[in-house]
C-alpha positions as CSV (number, residue, x, y, z in Angstrom):
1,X,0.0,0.0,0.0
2,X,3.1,2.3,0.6
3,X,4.7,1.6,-2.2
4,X,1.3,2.2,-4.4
5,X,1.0,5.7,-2.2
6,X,4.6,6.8,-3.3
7,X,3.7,6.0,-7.3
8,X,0.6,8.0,-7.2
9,X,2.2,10.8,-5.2
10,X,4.9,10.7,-7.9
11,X,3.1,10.6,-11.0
12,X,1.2,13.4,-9.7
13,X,4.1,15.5,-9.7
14,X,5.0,14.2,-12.7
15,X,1.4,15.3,-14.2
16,X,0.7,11.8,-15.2
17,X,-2.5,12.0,-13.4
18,X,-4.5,15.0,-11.0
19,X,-5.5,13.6,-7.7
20,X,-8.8,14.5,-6.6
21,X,-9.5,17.5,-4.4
22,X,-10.2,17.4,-1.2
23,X,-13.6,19.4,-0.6
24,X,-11.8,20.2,2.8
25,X,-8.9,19.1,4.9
26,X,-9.9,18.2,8.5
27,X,-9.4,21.6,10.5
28,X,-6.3,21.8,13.3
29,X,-7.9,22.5,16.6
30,X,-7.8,25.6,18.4
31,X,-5.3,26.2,20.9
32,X,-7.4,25.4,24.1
33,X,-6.7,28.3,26.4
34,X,-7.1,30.8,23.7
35,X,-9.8,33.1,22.4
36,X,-10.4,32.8,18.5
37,X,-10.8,36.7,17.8
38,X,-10.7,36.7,14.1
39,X,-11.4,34.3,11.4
40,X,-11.5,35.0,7.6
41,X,-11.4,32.7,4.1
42,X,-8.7,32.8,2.0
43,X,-8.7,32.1,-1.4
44,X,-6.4,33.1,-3.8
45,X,-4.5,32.7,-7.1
46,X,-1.1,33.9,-5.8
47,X,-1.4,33.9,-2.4
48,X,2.2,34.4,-0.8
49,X,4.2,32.2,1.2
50,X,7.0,33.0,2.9
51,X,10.2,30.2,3.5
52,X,12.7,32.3,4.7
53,X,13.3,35.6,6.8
54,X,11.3,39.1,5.3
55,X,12.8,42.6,4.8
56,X,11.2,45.4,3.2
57,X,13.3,47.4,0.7
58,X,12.2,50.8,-0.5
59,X,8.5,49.4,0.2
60,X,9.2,46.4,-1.5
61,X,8.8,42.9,0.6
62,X,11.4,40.9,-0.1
63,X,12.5,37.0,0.9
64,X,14.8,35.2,-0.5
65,X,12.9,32.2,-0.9
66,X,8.8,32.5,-1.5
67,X,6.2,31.5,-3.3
68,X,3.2,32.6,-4.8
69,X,0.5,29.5,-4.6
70,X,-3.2,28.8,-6.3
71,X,-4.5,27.8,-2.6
72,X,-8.1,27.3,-0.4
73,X,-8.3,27.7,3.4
74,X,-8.8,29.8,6.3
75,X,-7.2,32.1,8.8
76,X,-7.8,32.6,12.3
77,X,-6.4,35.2,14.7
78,X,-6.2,33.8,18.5
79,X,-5.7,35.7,21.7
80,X,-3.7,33.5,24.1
81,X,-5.2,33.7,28.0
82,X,-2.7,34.7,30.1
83,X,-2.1,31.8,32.0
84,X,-0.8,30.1,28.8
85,X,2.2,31.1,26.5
86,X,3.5,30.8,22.9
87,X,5.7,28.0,23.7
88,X,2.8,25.7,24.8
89,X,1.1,27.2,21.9
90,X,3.8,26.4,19.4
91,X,4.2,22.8,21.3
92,X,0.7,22.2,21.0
93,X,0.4,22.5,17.3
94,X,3.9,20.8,16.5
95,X,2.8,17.7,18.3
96,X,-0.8,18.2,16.0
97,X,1.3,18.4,12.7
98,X,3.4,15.5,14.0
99,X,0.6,13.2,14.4
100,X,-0.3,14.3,10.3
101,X,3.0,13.3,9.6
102,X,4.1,17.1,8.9
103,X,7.6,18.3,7.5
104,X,9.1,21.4,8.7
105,X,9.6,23.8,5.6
106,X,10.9,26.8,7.2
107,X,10.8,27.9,11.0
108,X,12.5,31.1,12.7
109,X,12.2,32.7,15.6
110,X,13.3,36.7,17.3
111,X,15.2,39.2,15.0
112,X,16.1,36.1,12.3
113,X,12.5,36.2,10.7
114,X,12.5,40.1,10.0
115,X,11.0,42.9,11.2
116,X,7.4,42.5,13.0
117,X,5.9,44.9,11.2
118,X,6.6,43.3,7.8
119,X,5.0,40.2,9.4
120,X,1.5,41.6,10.4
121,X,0.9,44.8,8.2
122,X,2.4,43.6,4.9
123,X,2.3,39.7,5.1
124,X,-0.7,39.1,7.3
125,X,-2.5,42.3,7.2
126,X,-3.6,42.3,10.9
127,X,-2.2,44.8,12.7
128,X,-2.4,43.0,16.3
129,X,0.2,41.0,15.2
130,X,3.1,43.8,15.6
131,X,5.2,43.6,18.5
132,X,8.7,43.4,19.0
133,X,11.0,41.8,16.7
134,X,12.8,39.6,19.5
135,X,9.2,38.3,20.8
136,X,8.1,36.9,17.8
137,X,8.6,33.4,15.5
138,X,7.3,31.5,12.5
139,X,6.9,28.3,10.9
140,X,5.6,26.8,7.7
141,X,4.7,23.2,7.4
142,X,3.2,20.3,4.9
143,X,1.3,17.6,4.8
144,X,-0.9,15.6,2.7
145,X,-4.6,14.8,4.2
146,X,-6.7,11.5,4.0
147,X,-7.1,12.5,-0.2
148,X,-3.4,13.0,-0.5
149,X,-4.3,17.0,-0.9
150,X,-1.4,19.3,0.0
151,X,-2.1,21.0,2.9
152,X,0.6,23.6,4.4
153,X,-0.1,25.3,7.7
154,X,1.7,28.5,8.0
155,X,1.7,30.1,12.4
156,X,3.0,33.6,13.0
157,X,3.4,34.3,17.0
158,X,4.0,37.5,18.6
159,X,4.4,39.1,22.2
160,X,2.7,42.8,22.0
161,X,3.4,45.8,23.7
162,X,0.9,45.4,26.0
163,X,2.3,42.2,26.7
164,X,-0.8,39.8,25.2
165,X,0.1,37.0,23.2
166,X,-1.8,35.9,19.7
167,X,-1.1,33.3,17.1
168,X,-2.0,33.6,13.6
169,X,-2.6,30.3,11.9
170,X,-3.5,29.9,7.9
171,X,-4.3,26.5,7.0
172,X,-3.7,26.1,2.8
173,X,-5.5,23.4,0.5
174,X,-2.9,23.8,-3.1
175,X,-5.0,23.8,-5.7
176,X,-1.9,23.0,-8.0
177,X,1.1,22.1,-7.1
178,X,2.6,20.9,-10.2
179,X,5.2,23.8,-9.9
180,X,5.8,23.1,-6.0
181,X,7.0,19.4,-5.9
182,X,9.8,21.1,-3.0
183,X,7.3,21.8,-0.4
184,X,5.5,18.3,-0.5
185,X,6.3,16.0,2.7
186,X,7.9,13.7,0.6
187,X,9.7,15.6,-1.5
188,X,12.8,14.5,0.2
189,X,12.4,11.3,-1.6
190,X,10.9,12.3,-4.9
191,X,13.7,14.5,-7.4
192,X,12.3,16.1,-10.5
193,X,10.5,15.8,-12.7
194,X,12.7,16.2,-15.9
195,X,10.8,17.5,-19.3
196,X,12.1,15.9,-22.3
197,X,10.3,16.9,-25.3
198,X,10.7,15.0,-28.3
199,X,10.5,14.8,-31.9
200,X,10.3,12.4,-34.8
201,X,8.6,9.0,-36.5
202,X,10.6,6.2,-36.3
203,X,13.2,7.2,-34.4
204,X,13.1,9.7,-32.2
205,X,15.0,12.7,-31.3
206,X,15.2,13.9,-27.2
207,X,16.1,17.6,-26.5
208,X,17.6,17.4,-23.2
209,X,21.0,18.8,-22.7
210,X,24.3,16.9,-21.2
211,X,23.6,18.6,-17.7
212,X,20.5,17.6,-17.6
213,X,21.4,14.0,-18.2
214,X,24.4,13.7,-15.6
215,X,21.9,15.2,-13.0
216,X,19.4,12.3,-13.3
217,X,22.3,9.8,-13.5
218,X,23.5,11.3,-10.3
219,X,19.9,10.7,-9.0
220,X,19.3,7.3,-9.9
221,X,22.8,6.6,-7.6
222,X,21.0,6.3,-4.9
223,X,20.8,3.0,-3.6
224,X,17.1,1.5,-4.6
225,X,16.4,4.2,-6.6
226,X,13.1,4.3,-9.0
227,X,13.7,5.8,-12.1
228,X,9.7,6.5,-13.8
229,X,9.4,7.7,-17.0
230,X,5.8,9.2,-18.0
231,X,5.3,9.0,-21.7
232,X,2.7,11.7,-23.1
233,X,2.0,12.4,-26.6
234,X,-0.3,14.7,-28.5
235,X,-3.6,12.7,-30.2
236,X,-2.9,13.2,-34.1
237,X,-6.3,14.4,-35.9
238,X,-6.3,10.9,-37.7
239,X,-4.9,8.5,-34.9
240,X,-6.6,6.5,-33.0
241,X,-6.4,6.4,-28.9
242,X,-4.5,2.9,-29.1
243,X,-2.4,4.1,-32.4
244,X,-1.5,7.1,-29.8
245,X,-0.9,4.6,-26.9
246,X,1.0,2.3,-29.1
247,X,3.4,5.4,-30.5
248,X,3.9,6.8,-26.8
249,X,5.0,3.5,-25.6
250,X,7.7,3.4,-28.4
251,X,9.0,6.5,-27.5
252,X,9.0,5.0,-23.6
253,X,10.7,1.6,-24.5
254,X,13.6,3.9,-26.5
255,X,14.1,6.3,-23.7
256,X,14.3,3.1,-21.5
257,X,17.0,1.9,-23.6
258,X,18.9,5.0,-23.7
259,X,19.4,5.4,-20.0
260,X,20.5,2.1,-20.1
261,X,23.2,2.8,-21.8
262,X,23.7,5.7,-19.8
263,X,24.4,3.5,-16.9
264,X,20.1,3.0,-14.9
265,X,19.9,-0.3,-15.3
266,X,16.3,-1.6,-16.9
267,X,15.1,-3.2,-13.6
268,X,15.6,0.1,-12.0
269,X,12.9,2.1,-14.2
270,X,9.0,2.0,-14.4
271,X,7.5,3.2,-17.3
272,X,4.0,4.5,-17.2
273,X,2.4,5.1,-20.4
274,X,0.0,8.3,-20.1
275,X,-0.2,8.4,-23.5
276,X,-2.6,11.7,-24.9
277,X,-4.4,11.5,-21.2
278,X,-3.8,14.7,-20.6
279,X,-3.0,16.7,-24.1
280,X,-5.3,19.1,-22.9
281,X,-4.7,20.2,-19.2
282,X,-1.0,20.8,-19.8
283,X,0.4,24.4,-17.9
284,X,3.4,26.2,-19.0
285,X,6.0,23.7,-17.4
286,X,4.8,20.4,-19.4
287,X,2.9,20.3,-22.9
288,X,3.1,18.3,-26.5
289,X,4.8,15.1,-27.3
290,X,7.4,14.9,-24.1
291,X,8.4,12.7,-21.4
292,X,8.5,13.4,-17.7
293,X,11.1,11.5,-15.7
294,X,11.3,11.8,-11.6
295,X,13.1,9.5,-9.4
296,X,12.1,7.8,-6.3
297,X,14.9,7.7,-3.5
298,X,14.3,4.6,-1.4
299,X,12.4,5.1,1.5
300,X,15.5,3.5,3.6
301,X,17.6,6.6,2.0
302,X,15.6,9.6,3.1
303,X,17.2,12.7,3.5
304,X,20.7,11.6,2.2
């Protein structure tokens, strides 16, 4: 069942198939011993996420390393009582994510994440969440529900002024996260995918370039490695599905033999023959007659 989880999750980032949405993930609780003051729906084409520290240059935000994601979900804004803090708080919902099987995308805490009034005015928009720079911390986080939906949980604390503590919490459904494979849980495990258009009839012609092939060489060294190669090609006007089938699994069995002599040994590749499955609901990233190749690290070599 594991194994059959990591294929799908794959040739979803691979654009093989679309997993179905999840109408909504299941909601984090609410920090017991606080007061939710504020909650509002978010949903937006380019909603920002922040993965490192923010600084604002000539009324600019800037981060070295954000994106902008197609996402669903909520916001709340919570008071904290008093007889509470931001460390239970923050040990509260990292045990939650935990028990979701979460991965830590970006955390940072005091002066490190930026000014505080970045955070709430130009990030957040909520103005209860300035305070002082040392007295405040952040974390992003992923995880895939029960419909294998990626969810990321973003929590912005602060101390104010007047000494109160909040929390602000967005919970984010991706709508698409073709163009994000390096923010899913497991994309530790899962490198790519590679685009390799081609062209021709009988043989065929791959446009990839010489770094491009060294780096998925160097990815299929690790020990139990899965090469998969999705096959897609556009439905000709007078061709037939199974003619179109038939032609995208020639151009899979010759990319098979290629890397073969480029050292991945058959038994270590799967090919999966999508065929003109998705000619239509191609973005900018992935369209035409192409192949899309991502490797699978073995579960046993995680994080090396």
């Amino acid at each position: 069942m594991k194994m059959f989880k990591q294929v799908l999750l794959a040739l979803a980032a691979a654009g093989a198939i679309v997993l179905p949405l999840a109408s909504a993930a299941e909601e984090l609780p609410a920090f017991p011993m606080a007061t939710v003051e504020k909650r509002v729906k978010i949903d937006s084409a380019s909603h920002r996420v922040l993965l490192s520290p923010v600084r604002e240059v000539n009324d600019e935000i800037r981060a070295d390393n954000q994106v902008r994601l197609n996402v669903k979900g909520t916001g709340r804004l919570m008071r904290i009582d008093p007889e509470s803090s931001l460390e239970r708080v923050s040990e509260f919902y990292r045990e939650a994510l935990a028990r979701r099987e979460s991965r830590t995308l970006f955390n940072c805490s005091g002066r490190d994440c930026g000014r505080s009034n970045v955070w709430a005015n130009a990030i957040f928009d909520e103005s209860k969440l300035y305070g002082r720079d040392d007295d405040q911390s952040y974390a992003a986080y992923s995880y895939r529900d029960d419909r294998e939906q990626l969810q990321l949980v973003l929590m912005y604390t602060i101390t104010r002024g007047n000494k109160r503590d909040y929390l602000w919490l967005e919970e984010l459904t991706v709508e698409d996260e073709s163009t994000v494979a390096a923010l899913s849980p497991e994309a530790g495990r899962i490198l790519g995918p590679v685009y390799v258009p081609w062209s021709g009839q009988l043989t065929y012609q791959f446009d990839w370039d010489l770094d491009t092939r060294e780096k998925l060489v160097t990815w299929a060294e690790s020990p139990g490695a899965t090469v998969m190669i999705v096959s897609h090609v556009i439905l000709e006007s007078s061709e037939t599905i199974d003619d179109a089938l038939e032609r995208s699994a020639r151009v899979g069995d010759s990319m098979q033999a290629l890397l073969v002599r480029l050292g991945i040994p058959k038994e270590q590749q799967m090919l999966v023959n999508a065929g003109p499955a998705l000619t239509t609901v191609q973005d900018a990233h992935g369209s035409g007659n192409r192949l899309e190749i991502v490797v699978i690290k073995d579960i046993a070599t995680e994080g090396s």
